[in-house]
N, C-alpha and C positions, 0 to 999 in steps of 0.2 A: 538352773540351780536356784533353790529358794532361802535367796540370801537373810531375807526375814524370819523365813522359818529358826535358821539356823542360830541366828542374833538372836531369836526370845529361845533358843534351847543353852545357849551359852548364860544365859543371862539367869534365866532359873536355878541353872545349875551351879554357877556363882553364889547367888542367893544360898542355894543350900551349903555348900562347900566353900565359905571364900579361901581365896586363893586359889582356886581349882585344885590339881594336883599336888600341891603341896598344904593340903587342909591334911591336920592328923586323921580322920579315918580313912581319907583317900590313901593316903602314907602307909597307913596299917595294910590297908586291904591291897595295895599294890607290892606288899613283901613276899604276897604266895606268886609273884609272876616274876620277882627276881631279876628284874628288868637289867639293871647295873651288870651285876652278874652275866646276865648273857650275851648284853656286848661288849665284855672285856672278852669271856671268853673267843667269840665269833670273831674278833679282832685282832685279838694275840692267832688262834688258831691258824685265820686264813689272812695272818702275814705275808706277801709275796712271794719272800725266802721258801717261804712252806712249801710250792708248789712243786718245789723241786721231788718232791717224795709224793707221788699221788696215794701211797696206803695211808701215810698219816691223815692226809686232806681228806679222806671218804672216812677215816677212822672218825676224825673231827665232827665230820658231818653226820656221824652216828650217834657221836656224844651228846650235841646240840638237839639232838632231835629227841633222843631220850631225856633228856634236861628240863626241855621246855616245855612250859606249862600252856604254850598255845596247840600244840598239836596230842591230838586226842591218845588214852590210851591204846585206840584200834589200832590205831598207824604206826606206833613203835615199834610192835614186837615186828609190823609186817618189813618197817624198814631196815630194822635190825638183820632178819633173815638175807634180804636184798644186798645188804653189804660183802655178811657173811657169805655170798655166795656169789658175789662179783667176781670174774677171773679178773687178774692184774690186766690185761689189755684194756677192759672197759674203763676198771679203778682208772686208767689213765687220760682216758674219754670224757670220765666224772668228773676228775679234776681240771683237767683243760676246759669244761664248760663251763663250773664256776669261775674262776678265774676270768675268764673272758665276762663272766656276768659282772665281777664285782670291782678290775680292772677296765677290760678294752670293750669291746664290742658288743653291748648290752643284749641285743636283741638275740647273736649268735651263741651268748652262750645259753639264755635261757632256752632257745632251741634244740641244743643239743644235749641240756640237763631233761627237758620234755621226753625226747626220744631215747635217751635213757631209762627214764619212770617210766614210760609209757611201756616199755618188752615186757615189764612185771606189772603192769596196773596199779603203778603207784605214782600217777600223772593228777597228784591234787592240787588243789590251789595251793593249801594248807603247807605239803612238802616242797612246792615247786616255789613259795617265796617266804618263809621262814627266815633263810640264812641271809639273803641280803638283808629284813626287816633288823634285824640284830647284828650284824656290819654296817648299816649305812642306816640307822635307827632315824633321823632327822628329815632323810629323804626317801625311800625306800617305805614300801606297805606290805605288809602281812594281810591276806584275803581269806578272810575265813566267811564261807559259803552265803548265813545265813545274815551276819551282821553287815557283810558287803548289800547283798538283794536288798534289805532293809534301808539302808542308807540312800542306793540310790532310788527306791520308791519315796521315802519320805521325804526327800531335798530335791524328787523331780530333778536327776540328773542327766542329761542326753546318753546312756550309755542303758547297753542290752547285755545284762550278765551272761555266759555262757559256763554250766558247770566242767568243760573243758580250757585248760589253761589255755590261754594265747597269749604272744607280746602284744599284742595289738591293745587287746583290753587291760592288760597289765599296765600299758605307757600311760592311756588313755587315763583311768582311776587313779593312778599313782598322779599327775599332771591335775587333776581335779583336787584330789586332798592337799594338795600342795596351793593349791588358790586359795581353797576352802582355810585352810588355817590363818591364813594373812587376814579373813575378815573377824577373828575375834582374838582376845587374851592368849598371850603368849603360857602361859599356866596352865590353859587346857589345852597346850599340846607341848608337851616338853620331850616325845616322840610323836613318830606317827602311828604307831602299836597304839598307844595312850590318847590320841587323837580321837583315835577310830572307837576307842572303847567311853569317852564323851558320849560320842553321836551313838553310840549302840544303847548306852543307858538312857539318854535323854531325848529320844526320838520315839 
């Protein structure tokens, strides 16, 4: 990890923005991603209580995916279809693996949301960690393909992207930006979505 590198990209960018994310044009420009908005809703959504209804839970997760300004418009309509054509036994599979993702057993549910995306070929990084990014926004990473690769070329990070989701690489990256934020300004990362998009602009 190039902790230098990283300390003169915090610091320029300070320069330009003080206060980091709370400088008014960062403010302005972070109103199209609705940030607030999508972890009330991912949070109210995928309340506990909720699990108990798996159509609502996949409903939810269709909502959020149409919503959010991180996943492209390609991948809406295609996840949209996906839902819509879920029979209830899967919907029930859906919901028990986030759940387990966002509750118990981390690794097992993201495995079993994989092999869900994966019958329809909708096993992206993009869909596969969205919803936690937006439940557990502090801890939790959103991997979008191109700002991920980038980041760990620029910051020489030990890690070999695979455009196939895995927990492995999942644990690994998420465990890295989670280091990576403790060595600068609490400002530039008031998530890890916003974290991530620091190092995407200033790298």
């Amino acid at each position: 990890m190039d902790i230098k590198k990283l300390k003169k990209a915090a610091s320029n960018f300070l320069e330009r923005y003080p206060g980091g994310f709370y400088h008014p044009e960062m403010i302005e420009m972070g109103k199209k991603h609705k940030m607030d908005k999508m972890v009330a809703l991912a949070q109210g959504s995928f309340a506990k209580q909720n699990f108990k209804n798996p159509d609502e839970i996949t409903n939810s997760m269709l909502k959020i995916v149409t919503q959010s300004s991180l996943i492209s418009i390609f991948e809406k309509p295609k996840f949209r279809d996906f839902i819509k054509r879920t029979p209830p036994n899967d919907k029930v599979l859906i919901a028990k693996g986030l759940k387990e993702l966002l509750y118990g057993n981390e690794q097992e549910g993201f495995e079993e949301l994989l092999f869900q995306f994966q019958r329809e070929k909708l096993a992206k990084w993009t869909l596969m960690t969205v919803f936690q990014a937006y439940f557990n926004p502090e801890v939790d990473v959103f991997i979008k393909p191109t700002t991920t690769q980038n980041i760990i070329k620029e910051l020489n990070l030990d890690l070999v992207y695979n455009p196939s989701p895995s927990w492995e690489f999942y644990e690994s990256y998420r465990d890295i930006i989670n280091q990576m934020k403790t060595k600068i300004e609490q400002s530039l990362a008031p998530s890890n979505t916003a974290f991530c998009g620091f190092l995407m602009m200033s790298l």
